[in-house]
C-alpha positions in Angstrom: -75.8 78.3 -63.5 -78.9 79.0 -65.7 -81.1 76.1 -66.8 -80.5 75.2 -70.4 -81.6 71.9 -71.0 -84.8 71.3 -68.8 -87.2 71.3 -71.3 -85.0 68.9 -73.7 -86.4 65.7 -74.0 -84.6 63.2 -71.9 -84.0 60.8 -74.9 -82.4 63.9 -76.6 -80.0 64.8 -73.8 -78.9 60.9 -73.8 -78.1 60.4 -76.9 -75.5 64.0 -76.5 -74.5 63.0 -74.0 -71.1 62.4 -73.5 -69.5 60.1 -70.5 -65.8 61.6 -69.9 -63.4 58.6 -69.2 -62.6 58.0 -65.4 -59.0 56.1 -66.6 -57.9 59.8 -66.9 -58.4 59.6 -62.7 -57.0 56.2 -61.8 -53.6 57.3 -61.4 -55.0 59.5 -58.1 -56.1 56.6 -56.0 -59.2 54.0 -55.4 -61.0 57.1 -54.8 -61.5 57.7 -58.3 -62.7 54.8 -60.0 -65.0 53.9 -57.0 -67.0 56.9 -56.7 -68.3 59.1 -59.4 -66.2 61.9 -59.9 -69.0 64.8 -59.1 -69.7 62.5 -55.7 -66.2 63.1 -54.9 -66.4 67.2 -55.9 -69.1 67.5 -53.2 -67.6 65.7 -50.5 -64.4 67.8 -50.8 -65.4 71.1 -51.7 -68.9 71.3 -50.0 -69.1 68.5 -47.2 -65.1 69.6 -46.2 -64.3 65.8 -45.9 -60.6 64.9 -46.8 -60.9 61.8 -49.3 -57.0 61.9 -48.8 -57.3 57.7 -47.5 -59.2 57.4 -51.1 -58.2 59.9 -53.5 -54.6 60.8 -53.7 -55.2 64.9 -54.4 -51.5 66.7 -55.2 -52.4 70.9 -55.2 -55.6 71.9 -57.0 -55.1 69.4 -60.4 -57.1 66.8 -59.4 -60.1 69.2 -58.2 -59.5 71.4 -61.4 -60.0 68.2 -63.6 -62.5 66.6 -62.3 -64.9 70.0 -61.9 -64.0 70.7 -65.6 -64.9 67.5 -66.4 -67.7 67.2 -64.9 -69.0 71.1 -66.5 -67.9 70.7 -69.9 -69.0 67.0 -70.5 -72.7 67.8 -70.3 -75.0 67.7 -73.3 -75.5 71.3 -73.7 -72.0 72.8 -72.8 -70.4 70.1 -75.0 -72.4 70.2 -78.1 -73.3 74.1 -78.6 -71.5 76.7 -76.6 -73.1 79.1 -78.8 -76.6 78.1 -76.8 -74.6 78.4 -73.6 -72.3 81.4 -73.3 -71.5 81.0 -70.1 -69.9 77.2 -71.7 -67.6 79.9 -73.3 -66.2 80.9 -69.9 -65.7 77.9 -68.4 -62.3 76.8 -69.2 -61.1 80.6 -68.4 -62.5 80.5 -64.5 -60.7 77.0 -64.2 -58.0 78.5 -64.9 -57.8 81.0 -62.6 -59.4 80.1 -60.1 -58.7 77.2 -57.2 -62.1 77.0 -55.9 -65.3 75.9 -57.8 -69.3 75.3 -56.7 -70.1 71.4 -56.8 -72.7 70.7 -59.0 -74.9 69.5 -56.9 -75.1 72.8 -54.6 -76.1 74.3 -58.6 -79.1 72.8 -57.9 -80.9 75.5 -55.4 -84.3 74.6 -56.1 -83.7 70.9 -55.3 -82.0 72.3 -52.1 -85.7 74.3 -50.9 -87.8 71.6 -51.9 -86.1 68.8 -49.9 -85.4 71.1 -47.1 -85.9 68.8 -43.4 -86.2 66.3 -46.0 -89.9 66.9 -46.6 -91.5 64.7 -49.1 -94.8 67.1 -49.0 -91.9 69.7 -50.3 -90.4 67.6 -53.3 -94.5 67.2 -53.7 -95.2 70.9 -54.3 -91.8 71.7 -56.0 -92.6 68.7 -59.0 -96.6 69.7 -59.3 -95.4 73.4 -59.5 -92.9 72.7 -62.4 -94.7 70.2 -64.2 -92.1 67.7 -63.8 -91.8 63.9 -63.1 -90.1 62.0 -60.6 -86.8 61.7 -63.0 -86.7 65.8 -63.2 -83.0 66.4 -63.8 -82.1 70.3 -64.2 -79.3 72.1 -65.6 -76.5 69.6 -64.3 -78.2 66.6 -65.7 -78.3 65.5 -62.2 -81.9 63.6 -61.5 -83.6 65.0 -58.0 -83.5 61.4 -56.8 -79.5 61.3 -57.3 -79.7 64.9 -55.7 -81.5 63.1 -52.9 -79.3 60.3 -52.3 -75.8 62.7 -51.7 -78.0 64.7 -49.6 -79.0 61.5 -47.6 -82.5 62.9 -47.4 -83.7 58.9 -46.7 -87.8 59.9 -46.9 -87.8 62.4 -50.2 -85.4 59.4 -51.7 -87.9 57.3 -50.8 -90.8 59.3 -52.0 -89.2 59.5 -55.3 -89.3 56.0 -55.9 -93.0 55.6 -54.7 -93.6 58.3 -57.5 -92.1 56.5 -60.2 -88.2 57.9 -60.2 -85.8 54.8 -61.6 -82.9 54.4 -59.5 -81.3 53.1 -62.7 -81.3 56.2 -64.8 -77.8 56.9 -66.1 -77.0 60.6 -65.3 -76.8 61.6 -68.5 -73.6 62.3 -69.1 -72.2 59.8 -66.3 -72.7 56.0 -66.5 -73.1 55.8 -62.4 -76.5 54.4 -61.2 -78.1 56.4 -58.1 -76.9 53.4 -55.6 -73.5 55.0 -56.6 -74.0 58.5 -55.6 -74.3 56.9 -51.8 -71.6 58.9 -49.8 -68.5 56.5 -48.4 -69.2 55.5 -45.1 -67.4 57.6 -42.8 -67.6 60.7 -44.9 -71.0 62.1 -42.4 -71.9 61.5 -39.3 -75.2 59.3 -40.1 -73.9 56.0 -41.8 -77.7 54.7 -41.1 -79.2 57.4 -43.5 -76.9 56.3 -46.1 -77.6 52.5 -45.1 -81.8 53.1 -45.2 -80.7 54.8 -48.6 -79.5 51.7 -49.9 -81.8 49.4 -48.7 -84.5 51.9 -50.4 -82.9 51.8 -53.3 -81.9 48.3 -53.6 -85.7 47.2 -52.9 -86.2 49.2 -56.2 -84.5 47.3 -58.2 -80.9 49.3 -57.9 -78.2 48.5 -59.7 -74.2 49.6 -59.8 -71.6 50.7 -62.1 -69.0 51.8 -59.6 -67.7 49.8 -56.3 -68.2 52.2 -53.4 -71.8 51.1 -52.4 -70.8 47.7 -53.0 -68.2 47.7 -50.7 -70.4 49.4 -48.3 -72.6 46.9 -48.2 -69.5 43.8 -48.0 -67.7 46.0 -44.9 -71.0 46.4 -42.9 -71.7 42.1 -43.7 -75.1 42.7 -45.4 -75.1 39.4 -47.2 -78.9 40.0 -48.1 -77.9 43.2 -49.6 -75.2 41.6 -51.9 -77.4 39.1 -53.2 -80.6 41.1 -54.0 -78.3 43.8 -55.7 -77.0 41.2 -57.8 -79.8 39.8 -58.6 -81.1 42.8 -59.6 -78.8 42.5 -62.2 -75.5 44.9 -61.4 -72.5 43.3 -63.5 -69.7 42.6 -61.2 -67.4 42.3 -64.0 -67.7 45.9 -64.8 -67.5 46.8 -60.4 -63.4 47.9 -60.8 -61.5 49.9 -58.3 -59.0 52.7 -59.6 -56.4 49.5 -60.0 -58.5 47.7 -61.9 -58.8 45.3 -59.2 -62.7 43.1 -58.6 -65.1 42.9 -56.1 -62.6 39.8 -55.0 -59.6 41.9 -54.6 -61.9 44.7 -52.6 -63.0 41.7 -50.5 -59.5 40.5 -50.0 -59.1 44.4 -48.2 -61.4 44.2 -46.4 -61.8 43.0 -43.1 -64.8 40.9 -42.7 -65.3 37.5 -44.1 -68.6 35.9 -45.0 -68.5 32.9 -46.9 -72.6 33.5 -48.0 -71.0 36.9 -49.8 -68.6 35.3 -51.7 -70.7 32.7 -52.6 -72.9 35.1 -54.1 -70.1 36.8 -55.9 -68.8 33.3 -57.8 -72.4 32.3 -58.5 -72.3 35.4 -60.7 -68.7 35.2 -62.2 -67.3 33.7 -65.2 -65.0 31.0 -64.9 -61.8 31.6 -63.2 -62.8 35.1 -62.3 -60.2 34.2 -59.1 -57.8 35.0 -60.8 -58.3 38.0 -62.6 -55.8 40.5 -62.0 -55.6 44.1 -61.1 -53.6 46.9 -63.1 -50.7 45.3 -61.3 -51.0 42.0 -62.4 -52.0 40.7 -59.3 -55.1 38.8 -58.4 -57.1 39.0 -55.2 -54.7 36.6 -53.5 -52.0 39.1 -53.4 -54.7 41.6 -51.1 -54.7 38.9 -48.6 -51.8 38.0 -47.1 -52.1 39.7 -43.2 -51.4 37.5 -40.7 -55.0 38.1 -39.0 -57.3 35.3 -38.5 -59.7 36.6 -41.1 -56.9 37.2 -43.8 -56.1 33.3 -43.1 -59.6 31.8 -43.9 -59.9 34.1 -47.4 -56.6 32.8 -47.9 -58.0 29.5 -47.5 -61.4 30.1 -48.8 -59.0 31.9 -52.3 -57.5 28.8 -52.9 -59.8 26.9 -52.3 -61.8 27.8 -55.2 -58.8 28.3 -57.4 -56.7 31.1 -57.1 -53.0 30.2 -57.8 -50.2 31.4 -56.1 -47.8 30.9 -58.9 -49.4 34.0 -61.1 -46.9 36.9 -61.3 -47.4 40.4 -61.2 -45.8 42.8 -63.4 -42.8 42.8 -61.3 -42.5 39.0 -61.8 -43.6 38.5 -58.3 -45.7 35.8 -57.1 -47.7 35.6 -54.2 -45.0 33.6 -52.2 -42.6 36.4 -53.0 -44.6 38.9 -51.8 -45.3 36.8 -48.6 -41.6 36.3 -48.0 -40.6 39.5 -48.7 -43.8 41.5 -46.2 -42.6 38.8 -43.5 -46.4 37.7 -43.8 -45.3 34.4 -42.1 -48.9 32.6 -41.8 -50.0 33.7 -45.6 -46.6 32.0 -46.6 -47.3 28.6 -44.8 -50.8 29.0 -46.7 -49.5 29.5 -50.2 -46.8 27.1 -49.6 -49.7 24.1 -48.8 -51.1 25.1 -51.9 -51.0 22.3 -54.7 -50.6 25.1 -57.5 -47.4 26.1 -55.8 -44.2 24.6 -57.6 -41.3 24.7 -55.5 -39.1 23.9 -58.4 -40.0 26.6 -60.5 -40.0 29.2 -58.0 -36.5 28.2 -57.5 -35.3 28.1 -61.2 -36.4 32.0 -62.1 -33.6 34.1 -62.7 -35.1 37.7 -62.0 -35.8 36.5 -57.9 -34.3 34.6 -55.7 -36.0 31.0 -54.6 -38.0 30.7 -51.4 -35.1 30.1 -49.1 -32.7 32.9 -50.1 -35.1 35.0 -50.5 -36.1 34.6 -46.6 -32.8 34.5 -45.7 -32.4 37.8 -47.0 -35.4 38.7 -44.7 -33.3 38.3 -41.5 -36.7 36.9 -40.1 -36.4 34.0 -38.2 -39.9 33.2 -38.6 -39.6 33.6 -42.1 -36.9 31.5 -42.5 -38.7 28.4 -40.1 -41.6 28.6 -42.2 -40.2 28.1 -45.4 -37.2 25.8 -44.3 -39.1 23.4 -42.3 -42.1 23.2 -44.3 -42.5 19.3 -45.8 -42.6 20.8 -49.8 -39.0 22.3 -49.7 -37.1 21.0 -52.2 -33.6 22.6 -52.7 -30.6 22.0 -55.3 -27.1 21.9 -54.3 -26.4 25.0 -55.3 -29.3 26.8 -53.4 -28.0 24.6 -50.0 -24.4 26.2 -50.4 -26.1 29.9 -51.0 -28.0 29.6 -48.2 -25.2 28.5 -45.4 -23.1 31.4 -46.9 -25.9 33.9 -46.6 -26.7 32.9 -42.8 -22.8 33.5 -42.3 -22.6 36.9 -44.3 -25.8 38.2 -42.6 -24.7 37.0 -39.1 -27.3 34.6 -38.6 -27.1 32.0 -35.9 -26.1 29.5 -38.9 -25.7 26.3 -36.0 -30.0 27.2 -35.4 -30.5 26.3 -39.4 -27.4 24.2 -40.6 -29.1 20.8 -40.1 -32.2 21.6 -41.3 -30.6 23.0 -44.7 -28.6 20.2 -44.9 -31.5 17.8 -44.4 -33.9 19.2 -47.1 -34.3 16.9 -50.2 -32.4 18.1 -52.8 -33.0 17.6 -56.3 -30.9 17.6 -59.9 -31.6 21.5 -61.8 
C-alpha cells in the first residue's frame, strides 16, 4: 500500500480519525476486546499463532472483519476514497479473497530499518526521512507500536530515548503502545515482551485494553501494576470481551497477590467488587475452583465486599453456580458469608433452594457441605422434598435422614 497520509499533520489525521467499535467483536471470544484487533491480524495471519484459546474464529468472518476494519477505518480511506483509489478496491478483494497482508507487514521500510533490531538503523531511516520519533506511515501505525509487535526490545527502547510517547493513540485505534505487547505464549521470547513492558512502563505507559495488564498480574509483577496505574491507565475502562474487570480477569487467573489487588481497589470506585460482566456476574462467580488459590480470593472477594447473593442473568447466584459445578470448598465459602440469606435463596421460584438443588447433584460432597453447614435453615416443605428426592435418585437416604430431619426449620 502506497503512503497517503505521511505528510498530514498528525493533529489532522486525529481529528479524521475514526475508531471502529470493538463490541462488533465481543461475541468471538476474550480475544477480542483484550487485544487490539490489528494485534490479533498479525499474530494469525503473519506470526501463524492459533488465538483459538482467545478468539473464537468460525471460517474466514472474523479475519474478513477485522482486516476490513482495520483498512477502511483509517483517516484517509474513510474520509476521501477519491484521494485513495486503491480505498475504492478494498471492499471488492475482501470479498473475494480469504487471505489478506497484516498491516503491520505494510510497513516494509519499518521492517529494514529495525532489521537485528538495530537502533543505529531506526537512526538512519528517521534522519533520512525527516521524521520524528512518532513517524506513523500509511497504516497510521507509529514506528514505536511497529516496534513493540516486533519485540525489537532496544529500537523500542531507542524510541523512547528520542522522544516517541508510548501514549499516542493510533490514530484511528484508542489502544496505547503497552497494548500492542504480544500475549504471552504467542513467541518463543516472553522476556522480550516482558523488557518491552518494563521499557515502556518506565515511560510513563498507559492502557486501554487488558492483555498487557494481565500479563503483568499472571507473571506476579506487583511493581509493574502499581507504577502502570499510577501512571494513570483507568481500570474502569480495562474490560474483557465479557465486559468483565481487572477483578474478574484476576479471579481467572491463577496467582494471587494480595499487594496487586490492593493496588487495584486503591484505584476503584466504590463497590467496584461487584461490578458485573455482560453476564451479570461479578468477579466472585470466576472463582469458585476448589484450588488453594481460588479459596483465598474467595476469601480475600468477600472480604472486601463482594456478595454472593447477586444474580446473573440467568437468576443464578454464586451459591447456585457452586452447587451446581460441584465446587464443594467455594460453596462452604459463600455459605460463611454474612451476605448470604439462606431464607431467600430458598423462597425463589425460578431455582431450587440450596438443599434440593444439591440433591439434584448426586454429589455426596455437595450434599454434606450444604446439609451440615451451621446456617441451614429449611421449611417443612423443603425437609419432605428432600427425603423424597434421596429416595427417587437412589441415594443412601439412612446416610442423610437424621441430619435433614435435625435442621432448624423455619415458618415460609
Amino acid at each position: 500500500m502506497a503512503n497517503y497520509v505521511e505528510d498530514m499533520p498528525l493533529d489532522q489525521v486525529l481529528a479524521k480519525a475514526r475508531v471502529p467499535p470493538r463490541q462488533r467483536y465481543q461475541s468471538y471470544g476474550p480475544g477480542v476486546g483484550d487485544i487490539p484487533m490489528e494485534v490479533c491480524l498479525h499474530v494469525t495471519a503473519c506470526l501463524g499463532r492459533s488465538l483459538d484459546h482467545l478468539v473464537k474464529v468460525e471460517g474466514t468472518t472474523f479475519h474478513r472483519m477485522m482486516q476490513a476494519d482495520c483498512q477502511i477505518a483509517q483517516p484517509v480511506l474513510a474520509g476521501d476514497k477519491n484521494a485513495n483509489p486503491a480505498a475504492r478496491d478494498l471492499l471488492a478483494d475482501f470479498a473475494s479473497t480469504t487471505k489478506y497482508p497484516c498491516l503491520f507487514e505494510v510497513e516494509a521500510r519499518y521492517d529494514l530499518s529495525m532489521e537485528d533490531d538495530d537502533p543505529n538503523r531506526v537512526a538512519k531511516y528517521i534522519s533520512w526521512g525527516g521524521y520524528n520519533a512518532n513517524f506513523a506511515g500509511s497504516t497510521l501505525i507509529p514506528m514505536l507500536y511497529y516496534a513493540v509487535t516486533h519485540q525489537k526490545v532496544k529500537c523500542v527502547k531507542f524510541l523512547l530515548e528520542q522522544g516517541a510517547d508510548p501514549n499516542l493513540k493510533c490514530a484511528w485505534r484508542d489502544g496505547f503502545a503497552l497494548d500492542y505487547v504480544l500475549p504471552l505464549g504467542v513467541t518463543d521470547d516472553n522476556e522480550a515482551q516482558v523488557a518491552i513492558i518494563e521499557a515502556l512502563v518506565e515511560w510513563g505507559g498507559n492502557m486501554a485494553y487488558m492483555n498487557t495488564f494481565r500479563t503483568i498480574c499472571a507473571l506476579e509483577r506487583e511493581d509493574l501494576v502499581f507504577n502502570v496505574l499510577a501512571n494513570g491507565t483507568d481500570i474502569h475502562n480495562l474490560k474483557d470481551s465479557a465486559g468483565g474487570t481487572v477483578l474478574h480477569m484476576y479471579a481467572s487467573l491463577p496467582v494471587f497477590s494480595l499487594t496487586t489487588c490492593t493496588h487495584i481497589l486503591d484505584q476503584a470506585v466504590v463497590d467496584f467488587v461487584n461490578r458485573v460482566d455482560n453476564n451479570g456476574q461479578t468477579a466472585l462467580f470466576r472463582a469458585l475452583d476448589g484450588d488453594s488459590v481460588s479459596h483465598t480470593k474467595r476469601q480475600w472477594l468477600l472480604h472486601v465486599g463482594a456478595d454472593p447473593m447477586i444474580e446473573d442473568h440467568f437468576g443464578r447466584t454464586a451459591v447456585d453456580v457452586a452447587i451446581a459445578e460441584g465446587k464443594t470448598s467455594a460453596v462452604t465459602d459463600l455459605l460463611h458469608s454474612p451476605k448470604t440469606n439462606i431464607r431467600l435463596l430458598n423462597n425463589r421460584v425460578k431455582h431450587h433452594d440450596p438443599l434440593v438443588a444439591a440433591i439434584m447433584q448426586e454429589n455426596p460432597e455437595v450434599i454434606t457441605a450444604v446439609l451440615w453447614h451451621e446456617k441451614l435453615e429449611v421449611t417443612e416443605r423443603i425437609r419432605e422434598r428432600a427425603l423424597e428426592l434421596m429416595r427417587v435418585l437412589g441415594l443412601p437416604v439412612e446416610r442423610y435422614a437424621e441430619a435433614i430431619r435435625d435442621a432448624k426449620v423455619y415458618l415460609p
